[in-house]
KOLKE-508082 format. One record per residue (C-alpha): x, y, z; residue number from 1. Coordinates in steps of 0.2 Angstrom, whole numbers, plus 5000, padded with zeros to 4 digits. Layout:
BEGIN
[r [X, Y, Z], NUM]
...
// end
This chain:
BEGIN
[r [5000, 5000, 5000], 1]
[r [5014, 5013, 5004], 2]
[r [5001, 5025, 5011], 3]
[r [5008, 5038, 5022], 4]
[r [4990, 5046, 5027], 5]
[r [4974, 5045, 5031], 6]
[r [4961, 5058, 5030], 7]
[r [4947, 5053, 5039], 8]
[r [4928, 5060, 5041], 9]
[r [4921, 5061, 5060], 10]
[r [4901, 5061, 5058], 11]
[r [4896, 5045, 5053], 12]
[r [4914, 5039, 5051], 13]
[r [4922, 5040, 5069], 14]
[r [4906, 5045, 5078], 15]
[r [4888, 5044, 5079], 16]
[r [4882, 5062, 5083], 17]
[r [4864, 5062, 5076], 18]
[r [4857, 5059, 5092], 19]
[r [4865, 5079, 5096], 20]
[r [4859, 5086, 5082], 21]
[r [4844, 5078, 5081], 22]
[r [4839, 5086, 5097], 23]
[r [4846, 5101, 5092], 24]
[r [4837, 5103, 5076], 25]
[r [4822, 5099, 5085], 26]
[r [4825, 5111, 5095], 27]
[r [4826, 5124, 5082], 28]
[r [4811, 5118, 5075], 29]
[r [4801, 5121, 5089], 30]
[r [4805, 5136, 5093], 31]
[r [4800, 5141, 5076], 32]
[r [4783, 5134, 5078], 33]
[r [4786, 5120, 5067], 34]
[r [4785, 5101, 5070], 35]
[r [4799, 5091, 5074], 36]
[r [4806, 5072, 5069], 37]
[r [4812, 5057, 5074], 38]
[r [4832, 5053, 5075], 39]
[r [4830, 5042, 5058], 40]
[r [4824, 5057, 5050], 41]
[r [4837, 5067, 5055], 42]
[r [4850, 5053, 5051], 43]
[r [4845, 5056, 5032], 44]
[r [4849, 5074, 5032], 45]
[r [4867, 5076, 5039], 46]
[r [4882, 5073, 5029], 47]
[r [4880, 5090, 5018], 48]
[r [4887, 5102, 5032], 49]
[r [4872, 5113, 5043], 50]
[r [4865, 5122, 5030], 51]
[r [4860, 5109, 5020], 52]
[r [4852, 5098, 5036], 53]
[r [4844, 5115, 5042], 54]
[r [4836, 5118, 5023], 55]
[r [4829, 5098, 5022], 56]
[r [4824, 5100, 5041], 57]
[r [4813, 5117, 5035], 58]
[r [4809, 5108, 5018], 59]
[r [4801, 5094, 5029], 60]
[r [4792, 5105, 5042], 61]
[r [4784, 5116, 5029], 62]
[r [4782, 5104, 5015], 63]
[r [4788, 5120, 5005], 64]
[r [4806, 5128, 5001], 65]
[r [4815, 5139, 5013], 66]
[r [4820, 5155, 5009], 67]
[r [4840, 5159, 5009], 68]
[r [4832, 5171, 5025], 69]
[r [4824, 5158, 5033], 70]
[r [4838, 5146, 5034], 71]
[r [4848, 5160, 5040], 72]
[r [4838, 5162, 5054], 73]
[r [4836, 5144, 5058], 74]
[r [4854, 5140, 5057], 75]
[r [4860, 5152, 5069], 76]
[r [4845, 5145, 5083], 77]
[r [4852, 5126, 5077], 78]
[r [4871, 5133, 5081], 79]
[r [4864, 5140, 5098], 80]
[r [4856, 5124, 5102], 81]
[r [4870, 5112, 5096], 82]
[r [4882, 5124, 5105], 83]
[r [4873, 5118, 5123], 84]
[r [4875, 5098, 5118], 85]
[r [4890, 5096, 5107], 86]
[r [4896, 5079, 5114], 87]
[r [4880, 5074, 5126], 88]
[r [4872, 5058, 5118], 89]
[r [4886, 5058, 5103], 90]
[r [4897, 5040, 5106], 91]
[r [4910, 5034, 5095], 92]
[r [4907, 5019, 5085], 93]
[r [4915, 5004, 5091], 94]
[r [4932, 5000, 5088], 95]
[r [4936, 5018, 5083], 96]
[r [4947, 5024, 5099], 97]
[r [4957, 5008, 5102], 98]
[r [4961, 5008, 5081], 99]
[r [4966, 5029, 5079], 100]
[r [4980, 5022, 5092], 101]
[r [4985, 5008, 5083], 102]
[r [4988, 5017, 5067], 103]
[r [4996, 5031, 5076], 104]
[r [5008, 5018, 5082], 105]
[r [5009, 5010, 5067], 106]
[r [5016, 5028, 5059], 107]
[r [5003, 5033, 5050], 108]
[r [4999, 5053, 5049], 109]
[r [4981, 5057, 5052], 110]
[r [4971, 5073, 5046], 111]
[r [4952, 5075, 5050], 112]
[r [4943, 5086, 5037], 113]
[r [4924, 5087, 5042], 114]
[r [4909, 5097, 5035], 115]
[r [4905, 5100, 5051], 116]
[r [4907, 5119, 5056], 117]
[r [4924, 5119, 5065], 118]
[r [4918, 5128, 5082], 119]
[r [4913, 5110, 5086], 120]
[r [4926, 5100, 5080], 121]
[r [4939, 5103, 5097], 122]
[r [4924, 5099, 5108], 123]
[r [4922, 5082, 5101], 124]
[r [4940, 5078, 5099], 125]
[r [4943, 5084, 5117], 126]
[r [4926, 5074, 5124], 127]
[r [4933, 5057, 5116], 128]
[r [4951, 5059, 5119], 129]
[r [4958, 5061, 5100], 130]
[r [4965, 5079, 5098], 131]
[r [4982, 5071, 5098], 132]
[r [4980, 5060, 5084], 133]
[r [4975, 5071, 5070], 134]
[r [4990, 5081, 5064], 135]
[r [4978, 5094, 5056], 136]
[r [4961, 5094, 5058], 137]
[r [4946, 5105, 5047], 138]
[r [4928, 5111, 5050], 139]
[r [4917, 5111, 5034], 140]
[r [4923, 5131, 5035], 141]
[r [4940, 5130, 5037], 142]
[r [4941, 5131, 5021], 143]
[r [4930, 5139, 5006], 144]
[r [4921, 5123, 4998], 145]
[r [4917, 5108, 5006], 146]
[r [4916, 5089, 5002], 147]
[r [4912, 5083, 4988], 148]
[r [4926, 5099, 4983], 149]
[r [4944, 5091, 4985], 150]
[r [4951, 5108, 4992], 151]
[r [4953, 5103, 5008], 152]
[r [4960, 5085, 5005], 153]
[r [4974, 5097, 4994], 154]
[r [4976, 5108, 5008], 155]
[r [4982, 5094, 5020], 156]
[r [4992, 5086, 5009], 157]
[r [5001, 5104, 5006], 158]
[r [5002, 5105, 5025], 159]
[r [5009, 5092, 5028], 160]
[r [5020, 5089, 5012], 161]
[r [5013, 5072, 5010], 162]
[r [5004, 5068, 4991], 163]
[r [4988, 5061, 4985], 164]
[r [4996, 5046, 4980], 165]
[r [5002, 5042, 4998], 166]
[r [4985, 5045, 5006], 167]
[r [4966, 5038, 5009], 168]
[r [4952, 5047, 5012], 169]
[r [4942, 5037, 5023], 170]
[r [4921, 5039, 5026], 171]
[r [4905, 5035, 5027], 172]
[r [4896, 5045, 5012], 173]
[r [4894, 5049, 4994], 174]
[r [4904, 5065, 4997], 175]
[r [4920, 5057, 5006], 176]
[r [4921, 5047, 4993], 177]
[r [4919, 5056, 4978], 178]
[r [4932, 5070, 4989], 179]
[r [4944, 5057, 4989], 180]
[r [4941, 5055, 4970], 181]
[r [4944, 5070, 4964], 182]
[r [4959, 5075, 4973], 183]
[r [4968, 5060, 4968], 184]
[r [4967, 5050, 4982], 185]
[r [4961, 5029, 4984], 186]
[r [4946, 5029, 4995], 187]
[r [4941, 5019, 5012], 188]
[r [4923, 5018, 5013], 189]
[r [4912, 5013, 5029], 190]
[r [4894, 5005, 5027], 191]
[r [4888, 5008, 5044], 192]
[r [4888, 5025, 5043], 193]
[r [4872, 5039, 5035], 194]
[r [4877, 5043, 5018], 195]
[r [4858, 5044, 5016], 196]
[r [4851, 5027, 5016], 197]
[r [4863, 5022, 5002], 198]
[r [4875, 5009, 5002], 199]
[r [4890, 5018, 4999], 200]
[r [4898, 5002, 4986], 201]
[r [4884, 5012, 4975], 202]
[r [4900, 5026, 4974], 203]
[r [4915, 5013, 4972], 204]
[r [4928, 5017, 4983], 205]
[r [4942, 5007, 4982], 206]
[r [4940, 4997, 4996], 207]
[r [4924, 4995, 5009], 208]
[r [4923, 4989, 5025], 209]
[r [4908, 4985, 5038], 210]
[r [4917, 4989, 5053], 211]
[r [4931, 4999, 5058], 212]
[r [4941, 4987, 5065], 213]
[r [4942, 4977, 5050], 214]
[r [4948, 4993, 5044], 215]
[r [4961, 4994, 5057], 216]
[r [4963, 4976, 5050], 217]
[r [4967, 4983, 5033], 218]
[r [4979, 4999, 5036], 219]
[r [4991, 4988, 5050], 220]
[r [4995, 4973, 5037], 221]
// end
């Protein structure tokens, strides 16, 4: 393999926060006067960044397109709300912190490059325990486009001086995949995580696995 690193997603990927921000959508939701779901109906939505799970969220609830307006409004009372429970019911998927540890021992450099607003992304890493794994680590605006967009896979291989050739990105959805694509990289792709109800061999990454540690399994060979 010769790979160097590994450029993982977090939501879906490493951890399972749709419990958080289910409850904090909902949240938003009812404050607006509008009617709230289940956590399987927020589990389809996430994957896009906030704007996008706030837009499907108001979609749903009104049966009618949101305004640009009224997303704004909503996304800043989601931030608010999400702000309050980060970490609270979010739990890492099995197998995850006992495998970032054996790749870090096994040499491997690790970046993190989420669609997830970055203002979140230190409280997570600092709840589980994993800020020390991740040589670099980007929020879905760190950087100007998001996933499916390969700039920020580019930008950590700037950083650290590492090329596309000697790296995977490695996730649960359509747009890790596809992220990984079109900067040049091979591709590691999870099944358990959302990527919308699809199976994510649909997207043909180069390799798929069905849990992390068979991952591990993988990478440490």
């Amino acid at each position: 393999m010769n790979k160097q690193l590994l450029i993982f997603d977090l939501d879906g990927t490493l951890i399972d926060s749709v419990p958080d921000i289910a409850d904090a959508t909902n949240a938003m939701l009812a404050e607006l006067g509008l009617q709230t779901f289940g956590v399987d109906d927020v589990r389809n939505w996430v994957g896009n960044g906030s704007r996008k799970l706030i837009e499907r969220a108001l979609k749903c609830a009104k049966d009618a397109e949101p305004t640009d307006a009224q997303v704004d409004d909503a996304q800043a009372l989601f931030f608010e709300h999400y702000a309050k429970q980060t970490a609270l019911h979010t739990t890492a998927y099995e197998g995850v912190s006992e495998g970032l540890k054996q790749l870090a021992a096994h040499g491997y450099t690790m970046a993190l490059v989420t669609n997830k607003p970055y203002r979140y992304v230190p409280t997570i890493l600092d709840f589980f325990g994993w800020t020390e794994f991740f040589a670099i680590s980007l929020g879905g605006d760190s950087i100007s486009e998001k996933k499916p967009n390969p700039m920020a896979l580019n930008h950590v291989c700037k950083q650290l001086n590492i090329s596309a050739n000697n790296s995977y990105m490695i996730g649960d959805s359509l747009n890790d995949i596809y992220a990984g694509k079109n900067a040049g990289m091979e591709t590691l792709g999870l099944s358990y995580g959302y990527n919308y109800g699809q199976d994510i061999r649909d997207f043909n990454p180069t390799h798929v696995f069905d849990t992390f540690g068979e991952m591990v399994a993988f990478l440490l060979k």
